[in-house]
N, C-alpha and C positions, 0 to 999 in steps of 0.2 A: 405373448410378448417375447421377442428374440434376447436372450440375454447375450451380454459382451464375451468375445473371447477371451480365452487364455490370455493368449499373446498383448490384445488389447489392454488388459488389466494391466500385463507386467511393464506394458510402453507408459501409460500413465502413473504406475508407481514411479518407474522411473524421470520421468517428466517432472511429478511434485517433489521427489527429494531432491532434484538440482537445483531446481528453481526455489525450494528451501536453502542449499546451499548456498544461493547468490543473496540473497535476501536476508540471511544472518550471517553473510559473512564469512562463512568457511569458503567461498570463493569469489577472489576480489577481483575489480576489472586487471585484466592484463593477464590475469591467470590460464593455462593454456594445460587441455586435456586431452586423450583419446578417447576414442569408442570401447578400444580393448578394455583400458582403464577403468573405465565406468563399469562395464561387464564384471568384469573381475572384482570390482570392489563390491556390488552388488546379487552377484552370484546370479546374473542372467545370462544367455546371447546376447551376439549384438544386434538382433534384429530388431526386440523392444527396445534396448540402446537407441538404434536410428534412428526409431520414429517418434523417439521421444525428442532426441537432439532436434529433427527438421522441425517439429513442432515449438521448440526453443527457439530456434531463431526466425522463424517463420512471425516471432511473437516480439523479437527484438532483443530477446534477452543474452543470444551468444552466436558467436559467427566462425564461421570454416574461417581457418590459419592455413592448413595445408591438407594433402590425402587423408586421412582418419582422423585432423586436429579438429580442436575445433578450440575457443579462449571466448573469455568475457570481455565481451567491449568495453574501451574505456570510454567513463562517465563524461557524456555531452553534456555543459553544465548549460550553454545558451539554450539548445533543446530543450533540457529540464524546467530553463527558466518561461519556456512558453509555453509548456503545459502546463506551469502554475497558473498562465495566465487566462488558457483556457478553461481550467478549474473554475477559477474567480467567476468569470461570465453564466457557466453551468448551474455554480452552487446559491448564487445570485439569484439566478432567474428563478430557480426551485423556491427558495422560500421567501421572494417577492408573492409568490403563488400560493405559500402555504400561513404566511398574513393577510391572504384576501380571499380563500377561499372557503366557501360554506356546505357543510359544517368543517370546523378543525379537523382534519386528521388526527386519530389516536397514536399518540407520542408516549405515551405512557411506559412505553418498555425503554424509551432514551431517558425519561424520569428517572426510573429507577436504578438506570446507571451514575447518570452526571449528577443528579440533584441528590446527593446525599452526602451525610456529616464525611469527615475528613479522617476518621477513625474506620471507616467504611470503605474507602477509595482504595482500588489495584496497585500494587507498587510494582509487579514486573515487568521488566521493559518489552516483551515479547506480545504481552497481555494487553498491556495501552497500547501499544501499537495496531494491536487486530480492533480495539473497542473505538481509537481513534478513527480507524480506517471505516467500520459500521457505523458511528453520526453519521458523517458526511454522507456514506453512502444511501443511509434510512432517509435523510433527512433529501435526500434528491427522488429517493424512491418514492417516499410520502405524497411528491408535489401530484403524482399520478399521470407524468409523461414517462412512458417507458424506453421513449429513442435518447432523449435526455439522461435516464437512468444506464440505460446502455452506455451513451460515449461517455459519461462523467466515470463509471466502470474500469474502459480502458484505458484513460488517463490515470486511475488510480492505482492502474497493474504497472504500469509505466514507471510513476514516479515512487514506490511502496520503497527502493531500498534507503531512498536519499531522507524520506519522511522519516524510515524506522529509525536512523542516525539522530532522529531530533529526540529520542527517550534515553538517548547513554547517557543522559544528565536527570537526577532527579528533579532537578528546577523544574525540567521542561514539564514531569509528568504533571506537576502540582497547580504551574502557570496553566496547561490544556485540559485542566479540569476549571482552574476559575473560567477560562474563557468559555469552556460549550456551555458551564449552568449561564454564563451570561448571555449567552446566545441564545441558548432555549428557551429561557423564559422572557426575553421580547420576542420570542417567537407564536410562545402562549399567551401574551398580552398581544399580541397583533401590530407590536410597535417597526413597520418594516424598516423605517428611517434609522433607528435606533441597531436595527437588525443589521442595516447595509454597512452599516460604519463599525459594527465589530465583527462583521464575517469577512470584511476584505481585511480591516485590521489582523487577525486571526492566520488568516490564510499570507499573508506578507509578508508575518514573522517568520512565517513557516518559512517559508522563498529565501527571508536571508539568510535563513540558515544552511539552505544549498549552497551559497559563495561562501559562507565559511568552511565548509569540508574539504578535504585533503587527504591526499593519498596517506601518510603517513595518520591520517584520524581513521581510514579504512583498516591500515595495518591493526592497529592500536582497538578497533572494534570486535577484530577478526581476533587477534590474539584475547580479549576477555569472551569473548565466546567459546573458547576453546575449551579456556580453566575452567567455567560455569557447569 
């Protein structure tokens, strides 16, 4: 088996810590960088630099400003709003499929996350945010369509910084644990009626909480990330 190069290795290090950057907020839309920059901060070339950046925006996450610029786009929130809506239809269809299909699919390891006492539940926001992000995903992978699994995937890559914004409130983390044990287990009783009307319910809240964000809530996310 060929293993990856060098070079490969350090373009994808640098790949995941930007796009960690953008996603916790050490870099907010509008924010504008170089190639040199990133080198220098990271103690590479700019070659891995490059092919990390083309691979960034190639994905949507940041776009050439000028010769060596490059900045994070700022938040389309109508866009955002239609991948929610994509979502919906995806997440839908998965566990209409996973209430009617024989035998149940072993959920077991979503148990063992959502279905437990309250003295047991994740409090870090970084933490629910990745366990939020695995439901939805498990729970589309489960249904056993893998083109389904796929786009509900890149919707997820898509809209991950505007979701991670819904845990800087501890309400949120507490309310998205009642709602998945409520989801999962009409999920386990096979109730899909019951299932439809709290997985869009679920996924709606989520949506309005996109029109309530604000550049000055990004600042304010970015500056407690920093102290943290």
């Amino acid at each position: 088996m060929k293993k990856d190069a060098p070079g490969h290795k350090l373009a994808e290090r640098v790949y995941e810590q930007i796009k960690r950057d953008i996603f916790e907020f050490r870099l907010l839309p509008g924010d504008r960088f170089t190639e040199s920059e990133v080198a220098t901060r990271m103690g590479v070339s700019r070659t891995p630099v490059r092919q990390a950046l083309f691979k960034l925006e190639k994905e949507g996450h940041i776009q050439v400003s000028s010769r060596n610029g490059w900045h994070v786009p700022q938040l389309d929130f109508e866009f955002l709003e239609n991948l929610y809506d994509v979502r919906v239809i995806l997440e839908l269809a998965a566990v209409k499929r996973l209430c009617e299909v024989e035998p149940m699919p072993d959920l077991s390891a979503l148990k063992q996350v959502w279905l437990v006492p309250a003295d047991q539940r994740v409090s870090d926001m970084h933490k629910i945010a990745e366990l939020d992000e695995r439901f939805h995903e498990d729970l589309v992978a489960a249904a056993g369509n893998p083109e389904i699994a796929r786009i509900h995937h890149d919707v997820t890559e898509r809209i991950r910084i505007i979701r991670r914004l819904d845990f800087t409130q501890p309400e949120r983390i507490a309310t998205t644990y009642q709602e998945h044990g409520q989801i999962l287990r009409q999920i386990l009783r096979r109730k899909w009626s019951s299932c439809e009307l709290l997985l869009r319910s679920h996924i709606e809240s989520s949506k309005a909480e996109v029109r309530k964000i604000t550049i000055h809530k990004l600042h304010a996310s970015r500056s407690a990330a920093l102290t943290r």
